[in-house]
C-alpha positions as CSV (number, residue, x, y, z in Angstrom):
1,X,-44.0,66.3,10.4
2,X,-44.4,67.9,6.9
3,X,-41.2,69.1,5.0
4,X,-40.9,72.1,2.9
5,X,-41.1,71.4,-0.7
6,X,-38.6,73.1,-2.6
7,X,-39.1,73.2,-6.8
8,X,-36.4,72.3,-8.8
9,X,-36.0,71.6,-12.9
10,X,-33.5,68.8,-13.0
11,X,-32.0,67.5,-16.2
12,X,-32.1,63.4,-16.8
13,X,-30.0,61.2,-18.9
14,X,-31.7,58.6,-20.3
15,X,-31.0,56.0,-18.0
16,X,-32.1,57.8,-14.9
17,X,-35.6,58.7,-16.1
18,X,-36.2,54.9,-16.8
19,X,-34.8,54.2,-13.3
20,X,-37.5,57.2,-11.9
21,X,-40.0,55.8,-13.9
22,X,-39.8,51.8,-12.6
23,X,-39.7,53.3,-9.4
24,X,-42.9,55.7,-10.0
25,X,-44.4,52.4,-11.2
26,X,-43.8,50.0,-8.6
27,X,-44.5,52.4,-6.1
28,X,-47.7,53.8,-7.7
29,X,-46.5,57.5,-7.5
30,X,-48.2,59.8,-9.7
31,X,-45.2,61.5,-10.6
32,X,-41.7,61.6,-11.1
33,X,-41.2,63.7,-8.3
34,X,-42.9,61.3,-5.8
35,X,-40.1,58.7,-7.4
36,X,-36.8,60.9,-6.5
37,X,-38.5,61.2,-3.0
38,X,-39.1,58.1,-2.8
39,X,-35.3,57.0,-4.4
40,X,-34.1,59.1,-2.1
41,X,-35.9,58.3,1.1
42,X,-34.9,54.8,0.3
43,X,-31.0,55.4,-0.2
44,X,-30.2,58.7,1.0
45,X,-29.2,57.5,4.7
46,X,-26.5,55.9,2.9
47,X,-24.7,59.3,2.0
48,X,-26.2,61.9,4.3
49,X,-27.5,61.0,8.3
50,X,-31.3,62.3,9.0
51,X,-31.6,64.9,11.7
52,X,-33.0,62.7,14.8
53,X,-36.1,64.2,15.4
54,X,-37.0,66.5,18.2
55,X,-39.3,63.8,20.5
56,X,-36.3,61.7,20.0
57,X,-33.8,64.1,21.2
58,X,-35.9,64.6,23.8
59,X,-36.1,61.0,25.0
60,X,-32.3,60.9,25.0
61,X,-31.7,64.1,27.2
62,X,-34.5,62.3,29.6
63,X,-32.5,59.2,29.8
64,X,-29.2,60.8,30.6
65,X,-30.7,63.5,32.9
66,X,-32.1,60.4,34.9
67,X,-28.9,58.0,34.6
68,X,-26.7,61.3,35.8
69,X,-29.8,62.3,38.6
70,X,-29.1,58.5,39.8
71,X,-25.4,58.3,39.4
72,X,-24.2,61.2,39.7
73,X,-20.4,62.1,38.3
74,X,-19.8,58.7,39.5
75,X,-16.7,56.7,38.0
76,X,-15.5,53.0,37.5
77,X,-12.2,51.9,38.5
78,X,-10.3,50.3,35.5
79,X,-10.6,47.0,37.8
80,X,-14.3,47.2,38.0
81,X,-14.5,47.7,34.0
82,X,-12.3,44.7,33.6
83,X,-14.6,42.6,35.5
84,X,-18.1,44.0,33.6
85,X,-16.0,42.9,30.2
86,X,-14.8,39.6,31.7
87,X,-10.8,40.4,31.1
């Protein structure tokens, strides 16, 4: 799935741009651009959740469309819970 690239002029301190430009290095980027990608695609999960992605959303619906189609609105007793959690 390709993203939308968005251009933006960022200001570094001086510790950052050695930071972006180890990690352009060791991951032979060509650019500093490919290294705050990269940076962030490595810690951004961290901070801010990605999006599940359609074909995943997808399989979810599947699997509770076919656990509802096979149980219906079906409910346990609290005695039958107690037993599955060994209480």
């Amino acid at each position: 799935m390709a993203q939308e690239m968005i251009s933006a002029r960022v200001n570094l301190n001086s510790y950052v741009n050695k930071v972006l430009g180890i990690v352009k290095l060791k991951y032979d980027l060509k650019d500093k651009s490919e290294a705050i990608n990269k940076f962030v695609e490595m810690y951004g999960e961290d901070i801010v959740e990605k999006g599940a992605s359609e074909e995943y959303t997808k399989k979810v619906m599947k699997v509770a469309d076919d656990h509802f189609e096979k149980y219906g609105n079906r409910r346990m007793s609290k005695k039958d819970l107690d037993l599955l959690f060994d209480k």
